[in-house]
TIVEXZA-314778 format. One line per field, with one value per atom (N, C-alpha, C, CB): x, y, z; atom name; residue number from 1; residue in three letters. Coordinates in nm, 4 decimals. Atoms other than C-alpha are relative to their C-alpha. Glycine has a CB too. Layout:
% residues N
x: X|...
y: Y|...
z: Z|...
atom: CA|...
seq: NUM|...
type: ALA|...
//
This chain:
% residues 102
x: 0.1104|1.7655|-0.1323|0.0049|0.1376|1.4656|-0.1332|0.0534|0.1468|1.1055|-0.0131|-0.1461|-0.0394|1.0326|-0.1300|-0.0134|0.1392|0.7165|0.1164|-0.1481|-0.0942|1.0358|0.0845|0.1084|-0.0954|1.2633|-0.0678|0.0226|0.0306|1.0205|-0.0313|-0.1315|0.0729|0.9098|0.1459|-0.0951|-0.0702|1.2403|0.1072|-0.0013|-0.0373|1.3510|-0.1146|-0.0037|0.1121|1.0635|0.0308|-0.1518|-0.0978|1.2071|0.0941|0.0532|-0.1367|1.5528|-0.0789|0.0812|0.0810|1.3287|-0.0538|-0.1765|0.0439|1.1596|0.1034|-0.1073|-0.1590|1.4777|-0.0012|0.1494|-0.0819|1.6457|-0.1255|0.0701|0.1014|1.3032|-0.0110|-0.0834|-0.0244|1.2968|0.0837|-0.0071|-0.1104|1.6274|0.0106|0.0873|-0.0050|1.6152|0.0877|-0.0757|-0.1034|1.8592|-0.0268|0.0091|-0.0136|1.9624|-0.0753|0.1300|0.0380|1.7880|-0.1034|0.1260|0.1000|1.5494|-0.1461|0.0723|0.1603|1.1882|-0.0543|-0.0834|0.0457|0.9422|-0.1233|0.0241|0.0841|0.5921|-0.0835|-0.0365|0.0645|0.2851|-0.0254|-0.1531|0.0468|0.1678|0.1512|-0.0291|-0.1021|0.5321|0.0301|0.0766|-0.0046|0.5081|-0.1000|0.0147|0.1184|0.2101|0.0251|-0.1458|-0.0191|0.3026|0.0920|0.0652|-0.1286|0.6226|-0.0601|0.1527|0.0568|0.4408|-0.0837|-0.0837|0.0342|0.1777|0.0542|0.0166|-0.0642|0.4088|0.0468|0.1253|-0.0445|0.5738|-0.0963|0.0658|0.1362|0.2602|-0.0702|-0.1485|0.0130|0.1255|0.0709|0.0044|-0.0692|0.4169|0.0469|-0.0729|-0.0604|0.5528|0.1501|-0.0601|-0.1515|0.8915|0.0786|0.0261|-0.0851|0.9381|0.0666|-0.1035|-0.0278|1.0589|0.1421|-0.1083|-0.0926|1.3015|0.1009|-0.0339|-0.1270|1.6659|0.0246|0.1707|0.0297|1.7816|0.0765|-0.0133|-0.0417|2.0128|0.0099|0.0267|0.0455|1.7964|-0.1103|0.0092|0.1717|1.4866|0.0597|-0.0677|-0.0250|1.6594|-0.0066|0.0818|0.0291|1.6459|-0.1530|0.1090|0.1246|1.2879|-0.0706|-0.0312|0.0619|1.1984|-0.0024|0.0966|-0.0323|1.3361|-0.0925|0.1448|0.0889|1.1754|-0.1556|0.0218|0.1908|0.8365|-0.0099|-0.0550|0.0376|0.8392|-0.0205|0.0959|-0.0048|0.8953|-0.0735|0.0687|0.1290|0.6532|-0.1047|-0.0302|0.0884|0.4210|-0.0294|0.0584|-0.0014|0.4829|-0.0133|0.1204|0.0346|0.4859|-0.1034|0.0842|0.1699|0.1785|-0.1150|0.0043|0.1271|-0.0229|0.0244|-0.0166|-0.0343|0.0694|-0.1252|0.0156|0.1110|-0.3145|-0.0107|-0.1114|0.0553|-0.3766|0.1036|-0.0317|-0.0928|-0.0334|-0.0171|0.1108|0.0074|-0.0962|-0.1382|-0.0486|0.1258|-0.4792|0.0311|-0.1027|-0.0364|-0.3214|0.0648|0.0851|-0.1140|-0.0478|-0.1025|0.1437|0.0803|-0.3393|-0.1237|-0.0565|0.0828|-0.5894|0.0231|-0.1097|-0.0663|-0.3995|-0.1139|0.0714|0.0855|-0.7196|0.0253|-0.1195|-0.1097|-0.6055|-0.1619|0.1942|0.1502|-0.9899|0.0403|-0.1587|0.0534|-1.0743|0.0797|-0.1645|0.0175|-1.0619|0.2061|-0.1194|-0.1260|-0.6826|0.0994|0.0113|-0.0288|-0.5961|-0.0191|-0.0359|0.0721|-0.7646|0.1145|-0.2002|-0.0612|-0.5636|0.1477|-0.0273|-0.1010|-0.2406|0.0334|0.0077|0.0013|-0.3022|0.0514|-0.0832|0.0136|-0.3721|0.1567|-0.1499|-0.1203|-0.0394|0.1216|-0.0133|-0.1812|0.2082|-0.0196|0.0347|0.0003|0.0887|0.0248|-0.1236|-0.0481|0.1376|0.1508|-0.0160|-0.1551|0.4876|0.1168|0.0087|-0.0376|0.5770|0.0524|-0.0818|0.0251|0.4727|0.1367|-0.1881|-0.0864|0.7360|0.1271|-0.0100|-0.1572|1.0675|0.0930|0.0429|-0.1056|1.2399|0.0471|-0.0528|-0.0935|1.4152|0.1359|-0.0438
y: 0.0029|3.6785|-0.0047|0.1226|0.0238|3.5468|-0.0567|-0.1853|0.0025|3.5181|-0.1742|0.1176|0.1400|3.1584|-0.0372|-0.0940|0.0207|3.1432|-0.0093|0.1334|-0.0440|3.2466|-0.1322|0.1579|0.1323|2.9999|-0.1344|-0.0120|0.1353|2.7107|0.0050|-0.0564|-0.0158|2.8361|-0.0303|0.1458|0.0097|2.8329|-0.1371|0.0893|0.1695|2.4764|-0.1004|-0.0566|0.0750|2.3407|0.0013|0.0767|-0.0281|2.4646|-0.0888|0.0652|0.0904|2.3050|-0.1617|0.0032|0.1823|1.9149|-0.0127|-0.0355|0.0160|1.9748|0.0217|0.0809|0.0086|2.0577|-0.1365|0.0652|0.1198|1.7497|-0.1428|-0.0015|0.0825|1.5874|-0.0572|0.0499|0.0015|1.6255|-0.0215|0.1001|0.0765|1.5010|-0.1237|0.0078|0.1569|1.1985|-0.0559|-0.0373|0.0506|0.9499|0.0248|-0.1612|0.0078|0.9597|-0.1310|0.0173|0.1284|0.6881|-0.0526|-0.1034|0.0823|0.6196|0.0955|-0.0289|-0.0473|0.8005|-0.0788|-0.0433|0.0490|0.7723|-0.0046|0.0194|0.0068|0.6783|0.1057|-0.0870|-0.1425|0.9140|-0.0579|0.0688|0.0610|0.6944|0.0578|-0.2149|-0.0343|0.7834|0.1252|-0.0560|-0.1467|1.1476|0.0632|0.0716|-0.0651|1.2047|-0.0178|-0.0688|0.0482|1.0360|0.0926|-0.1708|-0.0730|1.2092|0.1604|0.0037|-0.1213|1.5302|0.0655|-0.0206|0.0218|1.4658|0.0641|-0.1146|0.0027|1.4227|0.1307|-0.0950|-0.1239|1.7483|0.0936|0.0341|-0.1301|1.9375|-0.0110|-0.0407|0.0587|1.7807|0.0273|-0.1127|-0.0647|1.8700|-0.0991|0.0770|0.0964|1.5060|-0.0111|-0.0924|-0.0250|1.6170|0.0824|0.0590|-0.1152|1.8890|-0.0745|0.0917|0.0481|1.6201|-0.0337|-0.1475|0.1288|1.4400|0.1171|-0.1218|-0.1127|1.6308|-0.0451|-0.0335|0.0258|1.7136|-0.0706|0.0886|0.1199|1.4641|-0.1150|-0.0096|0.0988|1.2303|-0.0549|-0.0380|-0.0150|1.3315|-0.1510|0.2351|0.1262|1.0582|-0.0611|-0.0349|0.1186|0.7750|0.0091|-0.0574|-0.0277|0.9184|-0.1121|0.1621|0.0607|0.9187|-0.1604|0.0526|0.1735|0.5547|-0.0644|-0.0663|0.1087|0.4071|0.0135|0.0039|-0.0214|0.5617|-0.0801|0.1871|0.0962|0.4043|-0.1306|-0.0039|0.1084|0.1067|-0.0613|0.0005|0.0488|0.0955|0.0381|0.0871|-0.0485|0.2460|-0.1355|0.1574|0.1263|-0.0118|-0.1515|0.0000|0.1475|-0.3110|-0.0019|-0.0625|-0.0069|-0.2295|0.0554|0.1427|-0.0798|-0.0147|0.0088|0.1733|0.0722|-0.2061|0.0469|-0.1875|-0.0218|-0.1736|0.1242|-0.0635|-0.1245|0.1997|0.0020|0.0866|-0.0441|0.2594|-0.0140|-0.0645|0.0497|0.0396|0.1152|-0.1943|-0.0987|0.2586|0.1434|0.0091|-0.1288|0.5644|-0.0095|0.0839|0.0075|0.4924|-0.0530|-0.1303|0.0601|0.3240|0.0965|-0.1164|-0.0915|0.5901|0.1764|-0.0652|-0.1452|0.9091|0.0765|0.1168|-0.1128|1.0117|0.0243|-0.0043|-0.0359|1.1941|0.0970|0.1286|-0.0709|1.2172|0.0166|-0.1142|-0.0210|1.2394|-0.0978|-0.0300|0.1122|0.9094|-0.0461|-0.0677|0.0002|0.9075|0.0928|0.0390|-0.0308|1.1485|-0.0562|0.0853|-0.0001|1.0163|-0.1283|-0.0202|0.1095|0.6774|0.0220|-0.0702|-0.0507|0.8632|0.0309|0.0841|-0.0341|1.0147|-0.0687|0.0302|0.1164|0.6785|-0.0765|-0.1106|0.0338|0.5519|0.0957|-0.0421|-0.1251|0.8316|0.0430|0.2186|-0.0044|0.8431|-0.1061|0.0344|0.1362|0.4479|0.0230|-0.0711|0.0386|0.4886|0.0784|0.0757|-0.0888|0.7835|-0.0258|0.0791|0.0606|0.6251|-0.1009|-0.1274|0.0998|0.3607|0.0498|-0.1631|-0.0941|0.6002|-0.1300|0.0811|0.0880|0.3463|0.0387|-0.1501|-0.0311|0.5482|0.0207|0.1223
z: -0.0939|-2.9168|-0.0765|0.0939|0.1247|-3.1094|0.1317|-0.1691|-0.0684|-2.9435|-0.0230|-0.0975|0.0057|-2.8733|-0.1314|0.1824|0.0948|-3.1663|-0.0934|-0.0250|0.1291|-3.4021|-0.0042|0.0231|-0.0413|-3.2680|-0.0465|0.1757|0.0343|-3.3135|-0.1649|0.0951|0.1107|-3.6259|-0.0619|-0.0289|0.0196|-3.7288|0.0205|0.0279|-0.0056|-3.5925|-0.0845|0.1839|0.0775|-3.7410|-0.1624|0.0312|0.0725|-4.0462|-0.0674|0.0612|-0.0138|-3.9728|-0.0493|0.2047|0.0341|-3.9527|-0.1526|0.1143|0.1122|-4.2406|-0.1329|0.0040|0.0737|-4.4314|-0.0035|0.0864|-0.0150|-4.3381|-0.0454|0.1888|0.0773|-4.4068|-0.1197|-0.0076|0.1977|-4.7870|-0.0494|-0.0832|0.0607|-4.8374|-0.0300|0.0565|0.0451|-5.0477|-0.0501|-0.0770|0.0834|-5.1313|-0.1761|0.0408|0.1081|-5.4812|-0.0210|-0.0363|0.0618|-5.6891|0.0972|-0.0219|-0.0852|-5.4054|0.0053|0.1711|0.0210|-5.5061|0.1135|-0.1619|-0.0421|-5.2434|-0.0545|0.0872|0.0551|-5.2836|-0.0019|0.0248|-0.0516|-5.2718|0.1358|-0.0868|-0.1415|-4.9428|0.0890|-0.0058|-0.0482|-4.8232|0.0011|-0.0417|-0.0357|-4.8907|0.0645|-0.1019|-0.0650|-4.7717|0.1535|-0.0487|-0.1794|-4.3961|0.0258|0.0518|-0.0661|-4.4063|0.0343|-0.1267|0.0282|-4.4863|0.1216|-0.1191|-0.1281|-4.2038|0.1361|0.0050|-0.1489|-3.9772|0.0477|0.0093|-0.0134|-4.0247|0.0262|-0.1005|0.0131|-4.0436|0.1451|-0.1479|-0.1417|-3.7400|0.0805|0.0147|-0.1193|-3.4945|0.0478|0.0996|-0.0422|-3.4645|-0.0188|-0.0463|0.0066|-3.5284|0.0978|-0.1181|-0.1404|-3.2289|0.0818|0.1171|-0.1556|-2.9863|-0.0596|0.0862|0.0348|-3.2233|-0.0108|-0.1528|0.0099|-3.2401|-0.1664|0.1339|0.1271|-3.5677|-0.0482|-0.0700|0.0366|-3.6142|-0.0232|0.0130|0.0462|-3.6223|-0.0683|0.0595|0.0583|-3.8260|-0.1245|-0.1117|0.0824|-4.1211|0.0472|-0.0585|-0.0279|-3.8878|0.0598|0.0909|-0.0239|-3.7657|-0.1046|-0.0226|0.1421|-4.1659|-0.0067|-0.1341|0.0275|-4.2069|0.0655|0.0546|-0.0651|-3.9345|-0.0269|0.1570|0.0704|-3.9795|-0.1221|-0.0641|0.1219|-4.3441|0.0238|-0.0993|-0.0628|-4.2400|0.0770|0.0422|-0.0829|-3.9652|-0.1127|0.1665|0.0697|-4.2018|-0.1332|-0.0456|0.1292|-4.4826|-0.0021|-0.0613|-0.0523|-4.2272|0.0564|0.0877|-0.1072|-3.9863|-0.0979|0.1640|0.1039|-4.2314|-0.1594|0.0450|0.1454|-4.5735|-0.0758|0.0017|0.0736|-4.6980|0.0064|0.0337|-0.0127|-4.5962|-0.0765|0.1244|0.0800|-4.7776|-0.1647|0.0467|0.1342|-5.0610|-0.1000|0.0230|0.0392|-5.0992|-0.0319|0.1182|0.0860|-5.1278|-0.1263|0.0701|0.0969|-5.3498|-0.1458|0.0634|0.0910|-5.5590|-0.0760|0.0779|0.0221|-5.5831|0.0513|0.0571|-0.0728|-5.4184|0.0711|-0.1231|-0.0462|-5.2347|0.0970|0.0024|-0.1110|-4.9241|0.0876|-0.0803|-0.0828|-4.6849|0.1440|0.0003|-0.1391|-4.3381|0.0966|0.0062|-0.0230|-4.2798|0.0123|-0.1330|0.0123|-4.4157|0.1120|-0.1359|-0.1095|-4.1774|0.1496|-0.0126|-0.1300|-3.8791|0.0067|0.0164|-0.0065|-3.9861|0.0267|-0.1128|-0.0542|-4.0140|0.1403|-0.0535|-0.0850|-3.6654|0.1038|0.0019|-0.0961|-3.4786|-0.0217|-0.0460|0.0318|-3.6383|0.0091|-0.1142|-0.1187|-3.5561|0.1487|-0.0727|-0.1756|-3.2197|0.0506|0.0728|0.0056|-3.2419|0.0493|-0.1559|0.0815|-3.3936|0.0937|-0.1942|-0.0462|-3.1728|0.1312|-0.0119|-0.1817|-2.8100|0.0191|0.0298|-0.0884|-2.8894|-0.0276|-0.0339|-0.0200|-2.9888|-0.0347|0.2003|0.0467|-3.1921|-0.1496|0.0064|0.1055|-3.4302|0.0591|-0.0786
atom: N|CA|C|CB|N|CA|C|CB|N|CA|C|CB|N|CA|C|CB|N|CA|C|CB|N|CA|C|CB|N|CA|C|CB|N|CA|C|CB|N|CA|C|CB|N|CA|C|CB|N|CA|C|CB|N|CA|C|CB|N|CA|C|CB|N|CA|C|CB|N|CA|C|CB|N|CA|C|CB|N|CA|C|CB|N|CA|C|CB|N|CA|C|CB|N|CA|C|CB|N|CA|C|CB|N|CA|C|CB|N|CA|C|CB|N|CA|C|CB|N|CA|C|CB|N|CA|C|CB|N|CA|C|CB|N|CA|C|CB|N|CA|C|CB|N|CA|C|CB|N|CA|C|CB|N|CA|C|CB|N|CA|C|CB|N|CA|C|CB|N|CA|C|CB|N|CA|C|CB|N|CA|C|CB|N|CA|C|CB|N|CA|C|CB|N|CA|C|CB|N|CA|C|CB|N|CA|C|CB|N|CA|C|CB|N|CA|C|CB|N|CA|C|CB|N|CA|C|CB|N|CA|C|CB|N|CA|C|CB|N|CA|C|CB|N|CA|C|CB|N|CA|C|CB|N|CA|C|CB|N|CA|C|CB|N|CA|C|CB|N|CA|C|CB|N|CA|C|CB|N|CA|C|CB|N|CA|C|CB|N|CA|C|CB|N|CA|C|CB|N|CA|C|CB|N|CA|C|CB|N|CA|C|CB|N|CA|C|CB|N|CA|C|CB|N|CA|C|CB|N|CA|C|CB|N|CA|C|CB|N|CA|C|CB|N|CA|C|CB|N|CA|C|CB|N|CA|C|CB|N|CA|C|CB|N|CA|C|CB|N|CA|C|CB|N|CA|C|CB|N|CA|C|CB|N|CA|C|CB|N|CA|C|CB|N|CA|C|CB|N|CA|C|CB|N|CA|C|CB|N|CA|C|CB|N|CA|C|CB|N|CA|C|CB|N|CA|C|CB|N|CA|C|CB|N|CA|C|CB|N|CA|C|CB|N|CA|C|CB|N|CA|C|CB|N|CA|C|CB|N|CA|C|CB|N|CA|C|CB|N|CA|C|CB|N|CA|C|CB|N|CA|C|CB|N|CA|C|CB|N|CA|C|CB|N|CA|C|CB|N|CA|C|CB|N|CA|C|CB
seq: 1|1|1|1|2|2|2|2|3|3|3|3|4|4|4|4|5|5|5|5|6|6|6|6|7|7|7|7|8|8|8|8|9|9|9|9|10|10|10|10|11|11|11|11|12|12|12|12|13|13|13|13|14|14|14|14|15|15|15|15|16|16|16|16|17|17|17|17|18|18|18|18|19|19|19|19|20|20|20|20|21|21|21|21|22|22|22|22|23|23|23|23|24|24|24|24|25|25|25|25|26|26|26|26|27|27|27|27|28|28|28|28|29|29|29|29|30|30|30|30|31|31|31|31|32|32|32|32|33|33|33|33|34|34|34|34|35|35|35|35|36|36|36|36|37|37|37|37|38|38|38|38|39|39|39|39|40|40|40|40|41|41|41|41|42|42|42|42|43|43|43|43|44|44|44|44|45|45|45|45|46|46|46|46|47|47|47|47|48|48|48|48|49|49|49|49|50|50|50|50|51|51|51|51|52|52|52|52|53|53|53|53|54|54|54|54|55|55|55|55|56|56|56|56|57|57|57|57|58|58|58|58|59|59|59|59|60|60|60|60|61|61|61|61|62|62|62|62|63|63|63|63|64|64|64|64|65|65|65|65|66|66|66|66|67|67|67|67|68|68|68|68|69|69|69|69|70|70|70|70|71|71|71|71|72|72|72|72|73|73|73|73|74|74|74|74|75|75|75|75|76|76|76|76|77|77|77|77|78|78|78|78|79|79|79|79|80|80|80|80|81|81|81|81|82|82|82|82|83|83|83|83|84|84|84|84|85|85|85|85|86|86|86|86|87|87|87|87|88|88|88|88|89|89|89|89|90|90|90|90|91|91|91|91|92|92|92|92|93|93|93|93|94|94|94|94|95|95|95|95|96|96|96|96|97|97|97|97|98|98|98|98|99|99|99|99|100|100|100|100|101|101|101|101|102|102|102|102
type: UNK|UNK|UNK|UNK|UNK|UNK|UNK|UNK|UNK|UNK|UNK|UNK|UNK|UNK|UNK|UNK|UNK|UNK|UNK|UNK|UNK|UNK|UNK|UNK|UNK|UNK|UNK|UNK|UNK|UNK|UNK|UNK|UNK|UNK|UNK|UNK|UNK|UNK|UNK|UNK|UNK|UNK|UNK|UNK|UNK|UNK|UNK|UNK|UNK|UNK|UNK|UNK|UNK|UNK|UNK|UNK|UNK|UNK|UNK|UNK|UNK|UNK|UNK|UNK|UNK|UNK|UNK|UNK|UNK|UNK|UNK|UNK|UNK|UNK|UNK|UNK|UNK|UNK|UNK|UNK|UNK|UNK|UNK|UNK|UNK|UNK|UNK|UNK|UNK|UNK|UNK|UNK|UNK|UNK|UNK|UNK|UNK|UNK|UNK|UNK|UNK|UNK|UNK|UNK|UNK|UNK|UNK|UNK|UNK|UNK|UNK|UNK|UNK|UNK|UNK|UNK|UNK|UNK|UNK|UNK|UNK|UNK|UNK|UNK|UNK|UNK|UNK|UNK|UNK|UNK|UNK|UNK|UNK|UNK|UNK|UNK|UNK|UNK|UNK|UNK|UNK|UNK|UNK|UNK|UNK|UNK|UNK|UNK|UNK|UNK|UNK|UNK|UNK|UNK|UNK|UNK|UNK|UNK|UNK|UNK|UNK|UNK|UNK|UNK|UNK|UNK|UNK|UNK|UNK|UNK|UNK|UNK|UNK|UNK|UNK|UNK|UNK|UNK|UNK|UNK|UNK|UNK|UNK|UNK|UNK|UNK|UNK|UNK|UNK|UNK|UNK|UNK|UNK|UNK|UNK|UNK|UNK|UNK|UNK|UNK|UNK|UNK|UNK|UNK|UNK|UNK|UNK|UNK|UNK|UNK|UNK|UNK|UNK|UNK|UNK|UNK|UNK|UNK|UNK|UNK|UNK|UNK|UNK|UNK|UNK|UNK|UNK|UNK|UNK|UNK|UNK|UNK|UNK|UNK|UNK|UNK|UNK|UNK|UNK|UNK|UNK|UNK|UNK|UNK|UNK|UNK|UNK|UNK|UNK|UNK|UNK|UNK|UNK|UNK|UNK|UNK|UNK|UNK|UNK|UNK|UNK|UNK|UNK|UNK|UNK|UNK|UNK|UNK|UNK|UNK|UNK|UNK|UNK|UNK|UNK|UNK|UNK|UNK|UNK|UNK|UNK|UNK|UNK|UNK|UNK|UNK|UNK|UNK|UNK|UNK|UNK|UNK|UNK|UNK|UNK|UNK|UNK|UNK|UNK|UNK|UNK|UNK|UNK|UNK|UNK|UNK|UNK|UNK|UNK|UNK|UNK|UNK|UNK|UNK|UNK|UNK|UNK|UNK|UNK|UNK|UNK|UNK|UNK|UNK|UNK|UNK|UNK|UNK|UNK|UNK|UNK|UNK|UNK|UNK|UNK|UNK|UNK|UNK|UNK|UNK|UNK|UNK|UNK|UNK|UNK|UNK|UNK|UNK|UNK|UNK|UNK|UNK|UNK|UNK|UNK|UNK|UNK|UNK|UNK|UNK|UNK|UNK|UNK|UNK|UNK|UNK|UNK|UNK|UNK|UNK|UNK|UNK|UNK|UNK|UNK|UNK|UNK|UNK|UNK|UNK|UNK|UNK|UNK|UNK|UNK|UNK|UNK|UNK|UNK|UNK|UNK|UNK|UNK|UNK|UNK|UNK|UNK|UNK|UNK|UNK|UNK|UNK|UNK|UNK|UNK|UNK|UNK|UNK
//
């Protein structure tokens, strides 16, 4: 019987686990840790069940690497992580989110 603040705190948890699991041999970028990172921190993972935060991850990259190629490429190029980078992240996981194609 856990208080529901505990409970989420604790599923939240669980996502982010399953988050940070990377294939072998497959390094992501910093533009790719940073979104994934985001996302978790942000609260874009409460909806998704946890069996499917890896096809979440996947697809987000993907959208991330096909729609927002230059913002990706700018981090990964200079690692600066502003305002601006957030605000861009934002507009794109609320994008990526609205259409539930993981």
């Amino acid at each position: 019987d856990l208080d529901d603040a505990t409970r989420s705190q604790l599923e939240h948890g669980q996502r982010v686990t399953e988050l940070m699991k990377q294939k072998q041999y497959s390094p992501q970028s910093v533009a790719e840790m940073a979104v994934v990172i985001f996302a978790a921190n942000e609260g874009y993972l409460k909806k998704v069940p946890l069996n499917k935060i890896a096809d979440f991850e996947a697809s987000l990259l993907s959208f991330m690497n096909g729609s927002h190629g230059e913002l990706m490429k700018t981090i990964n190029q200079n690692g600066d992580y502003t305002d601006a980078t957030a605000a861009s992240f934002k507009a794109a996981l609320d994008n990526f989110v609205s259409t539930q194609t993981w």
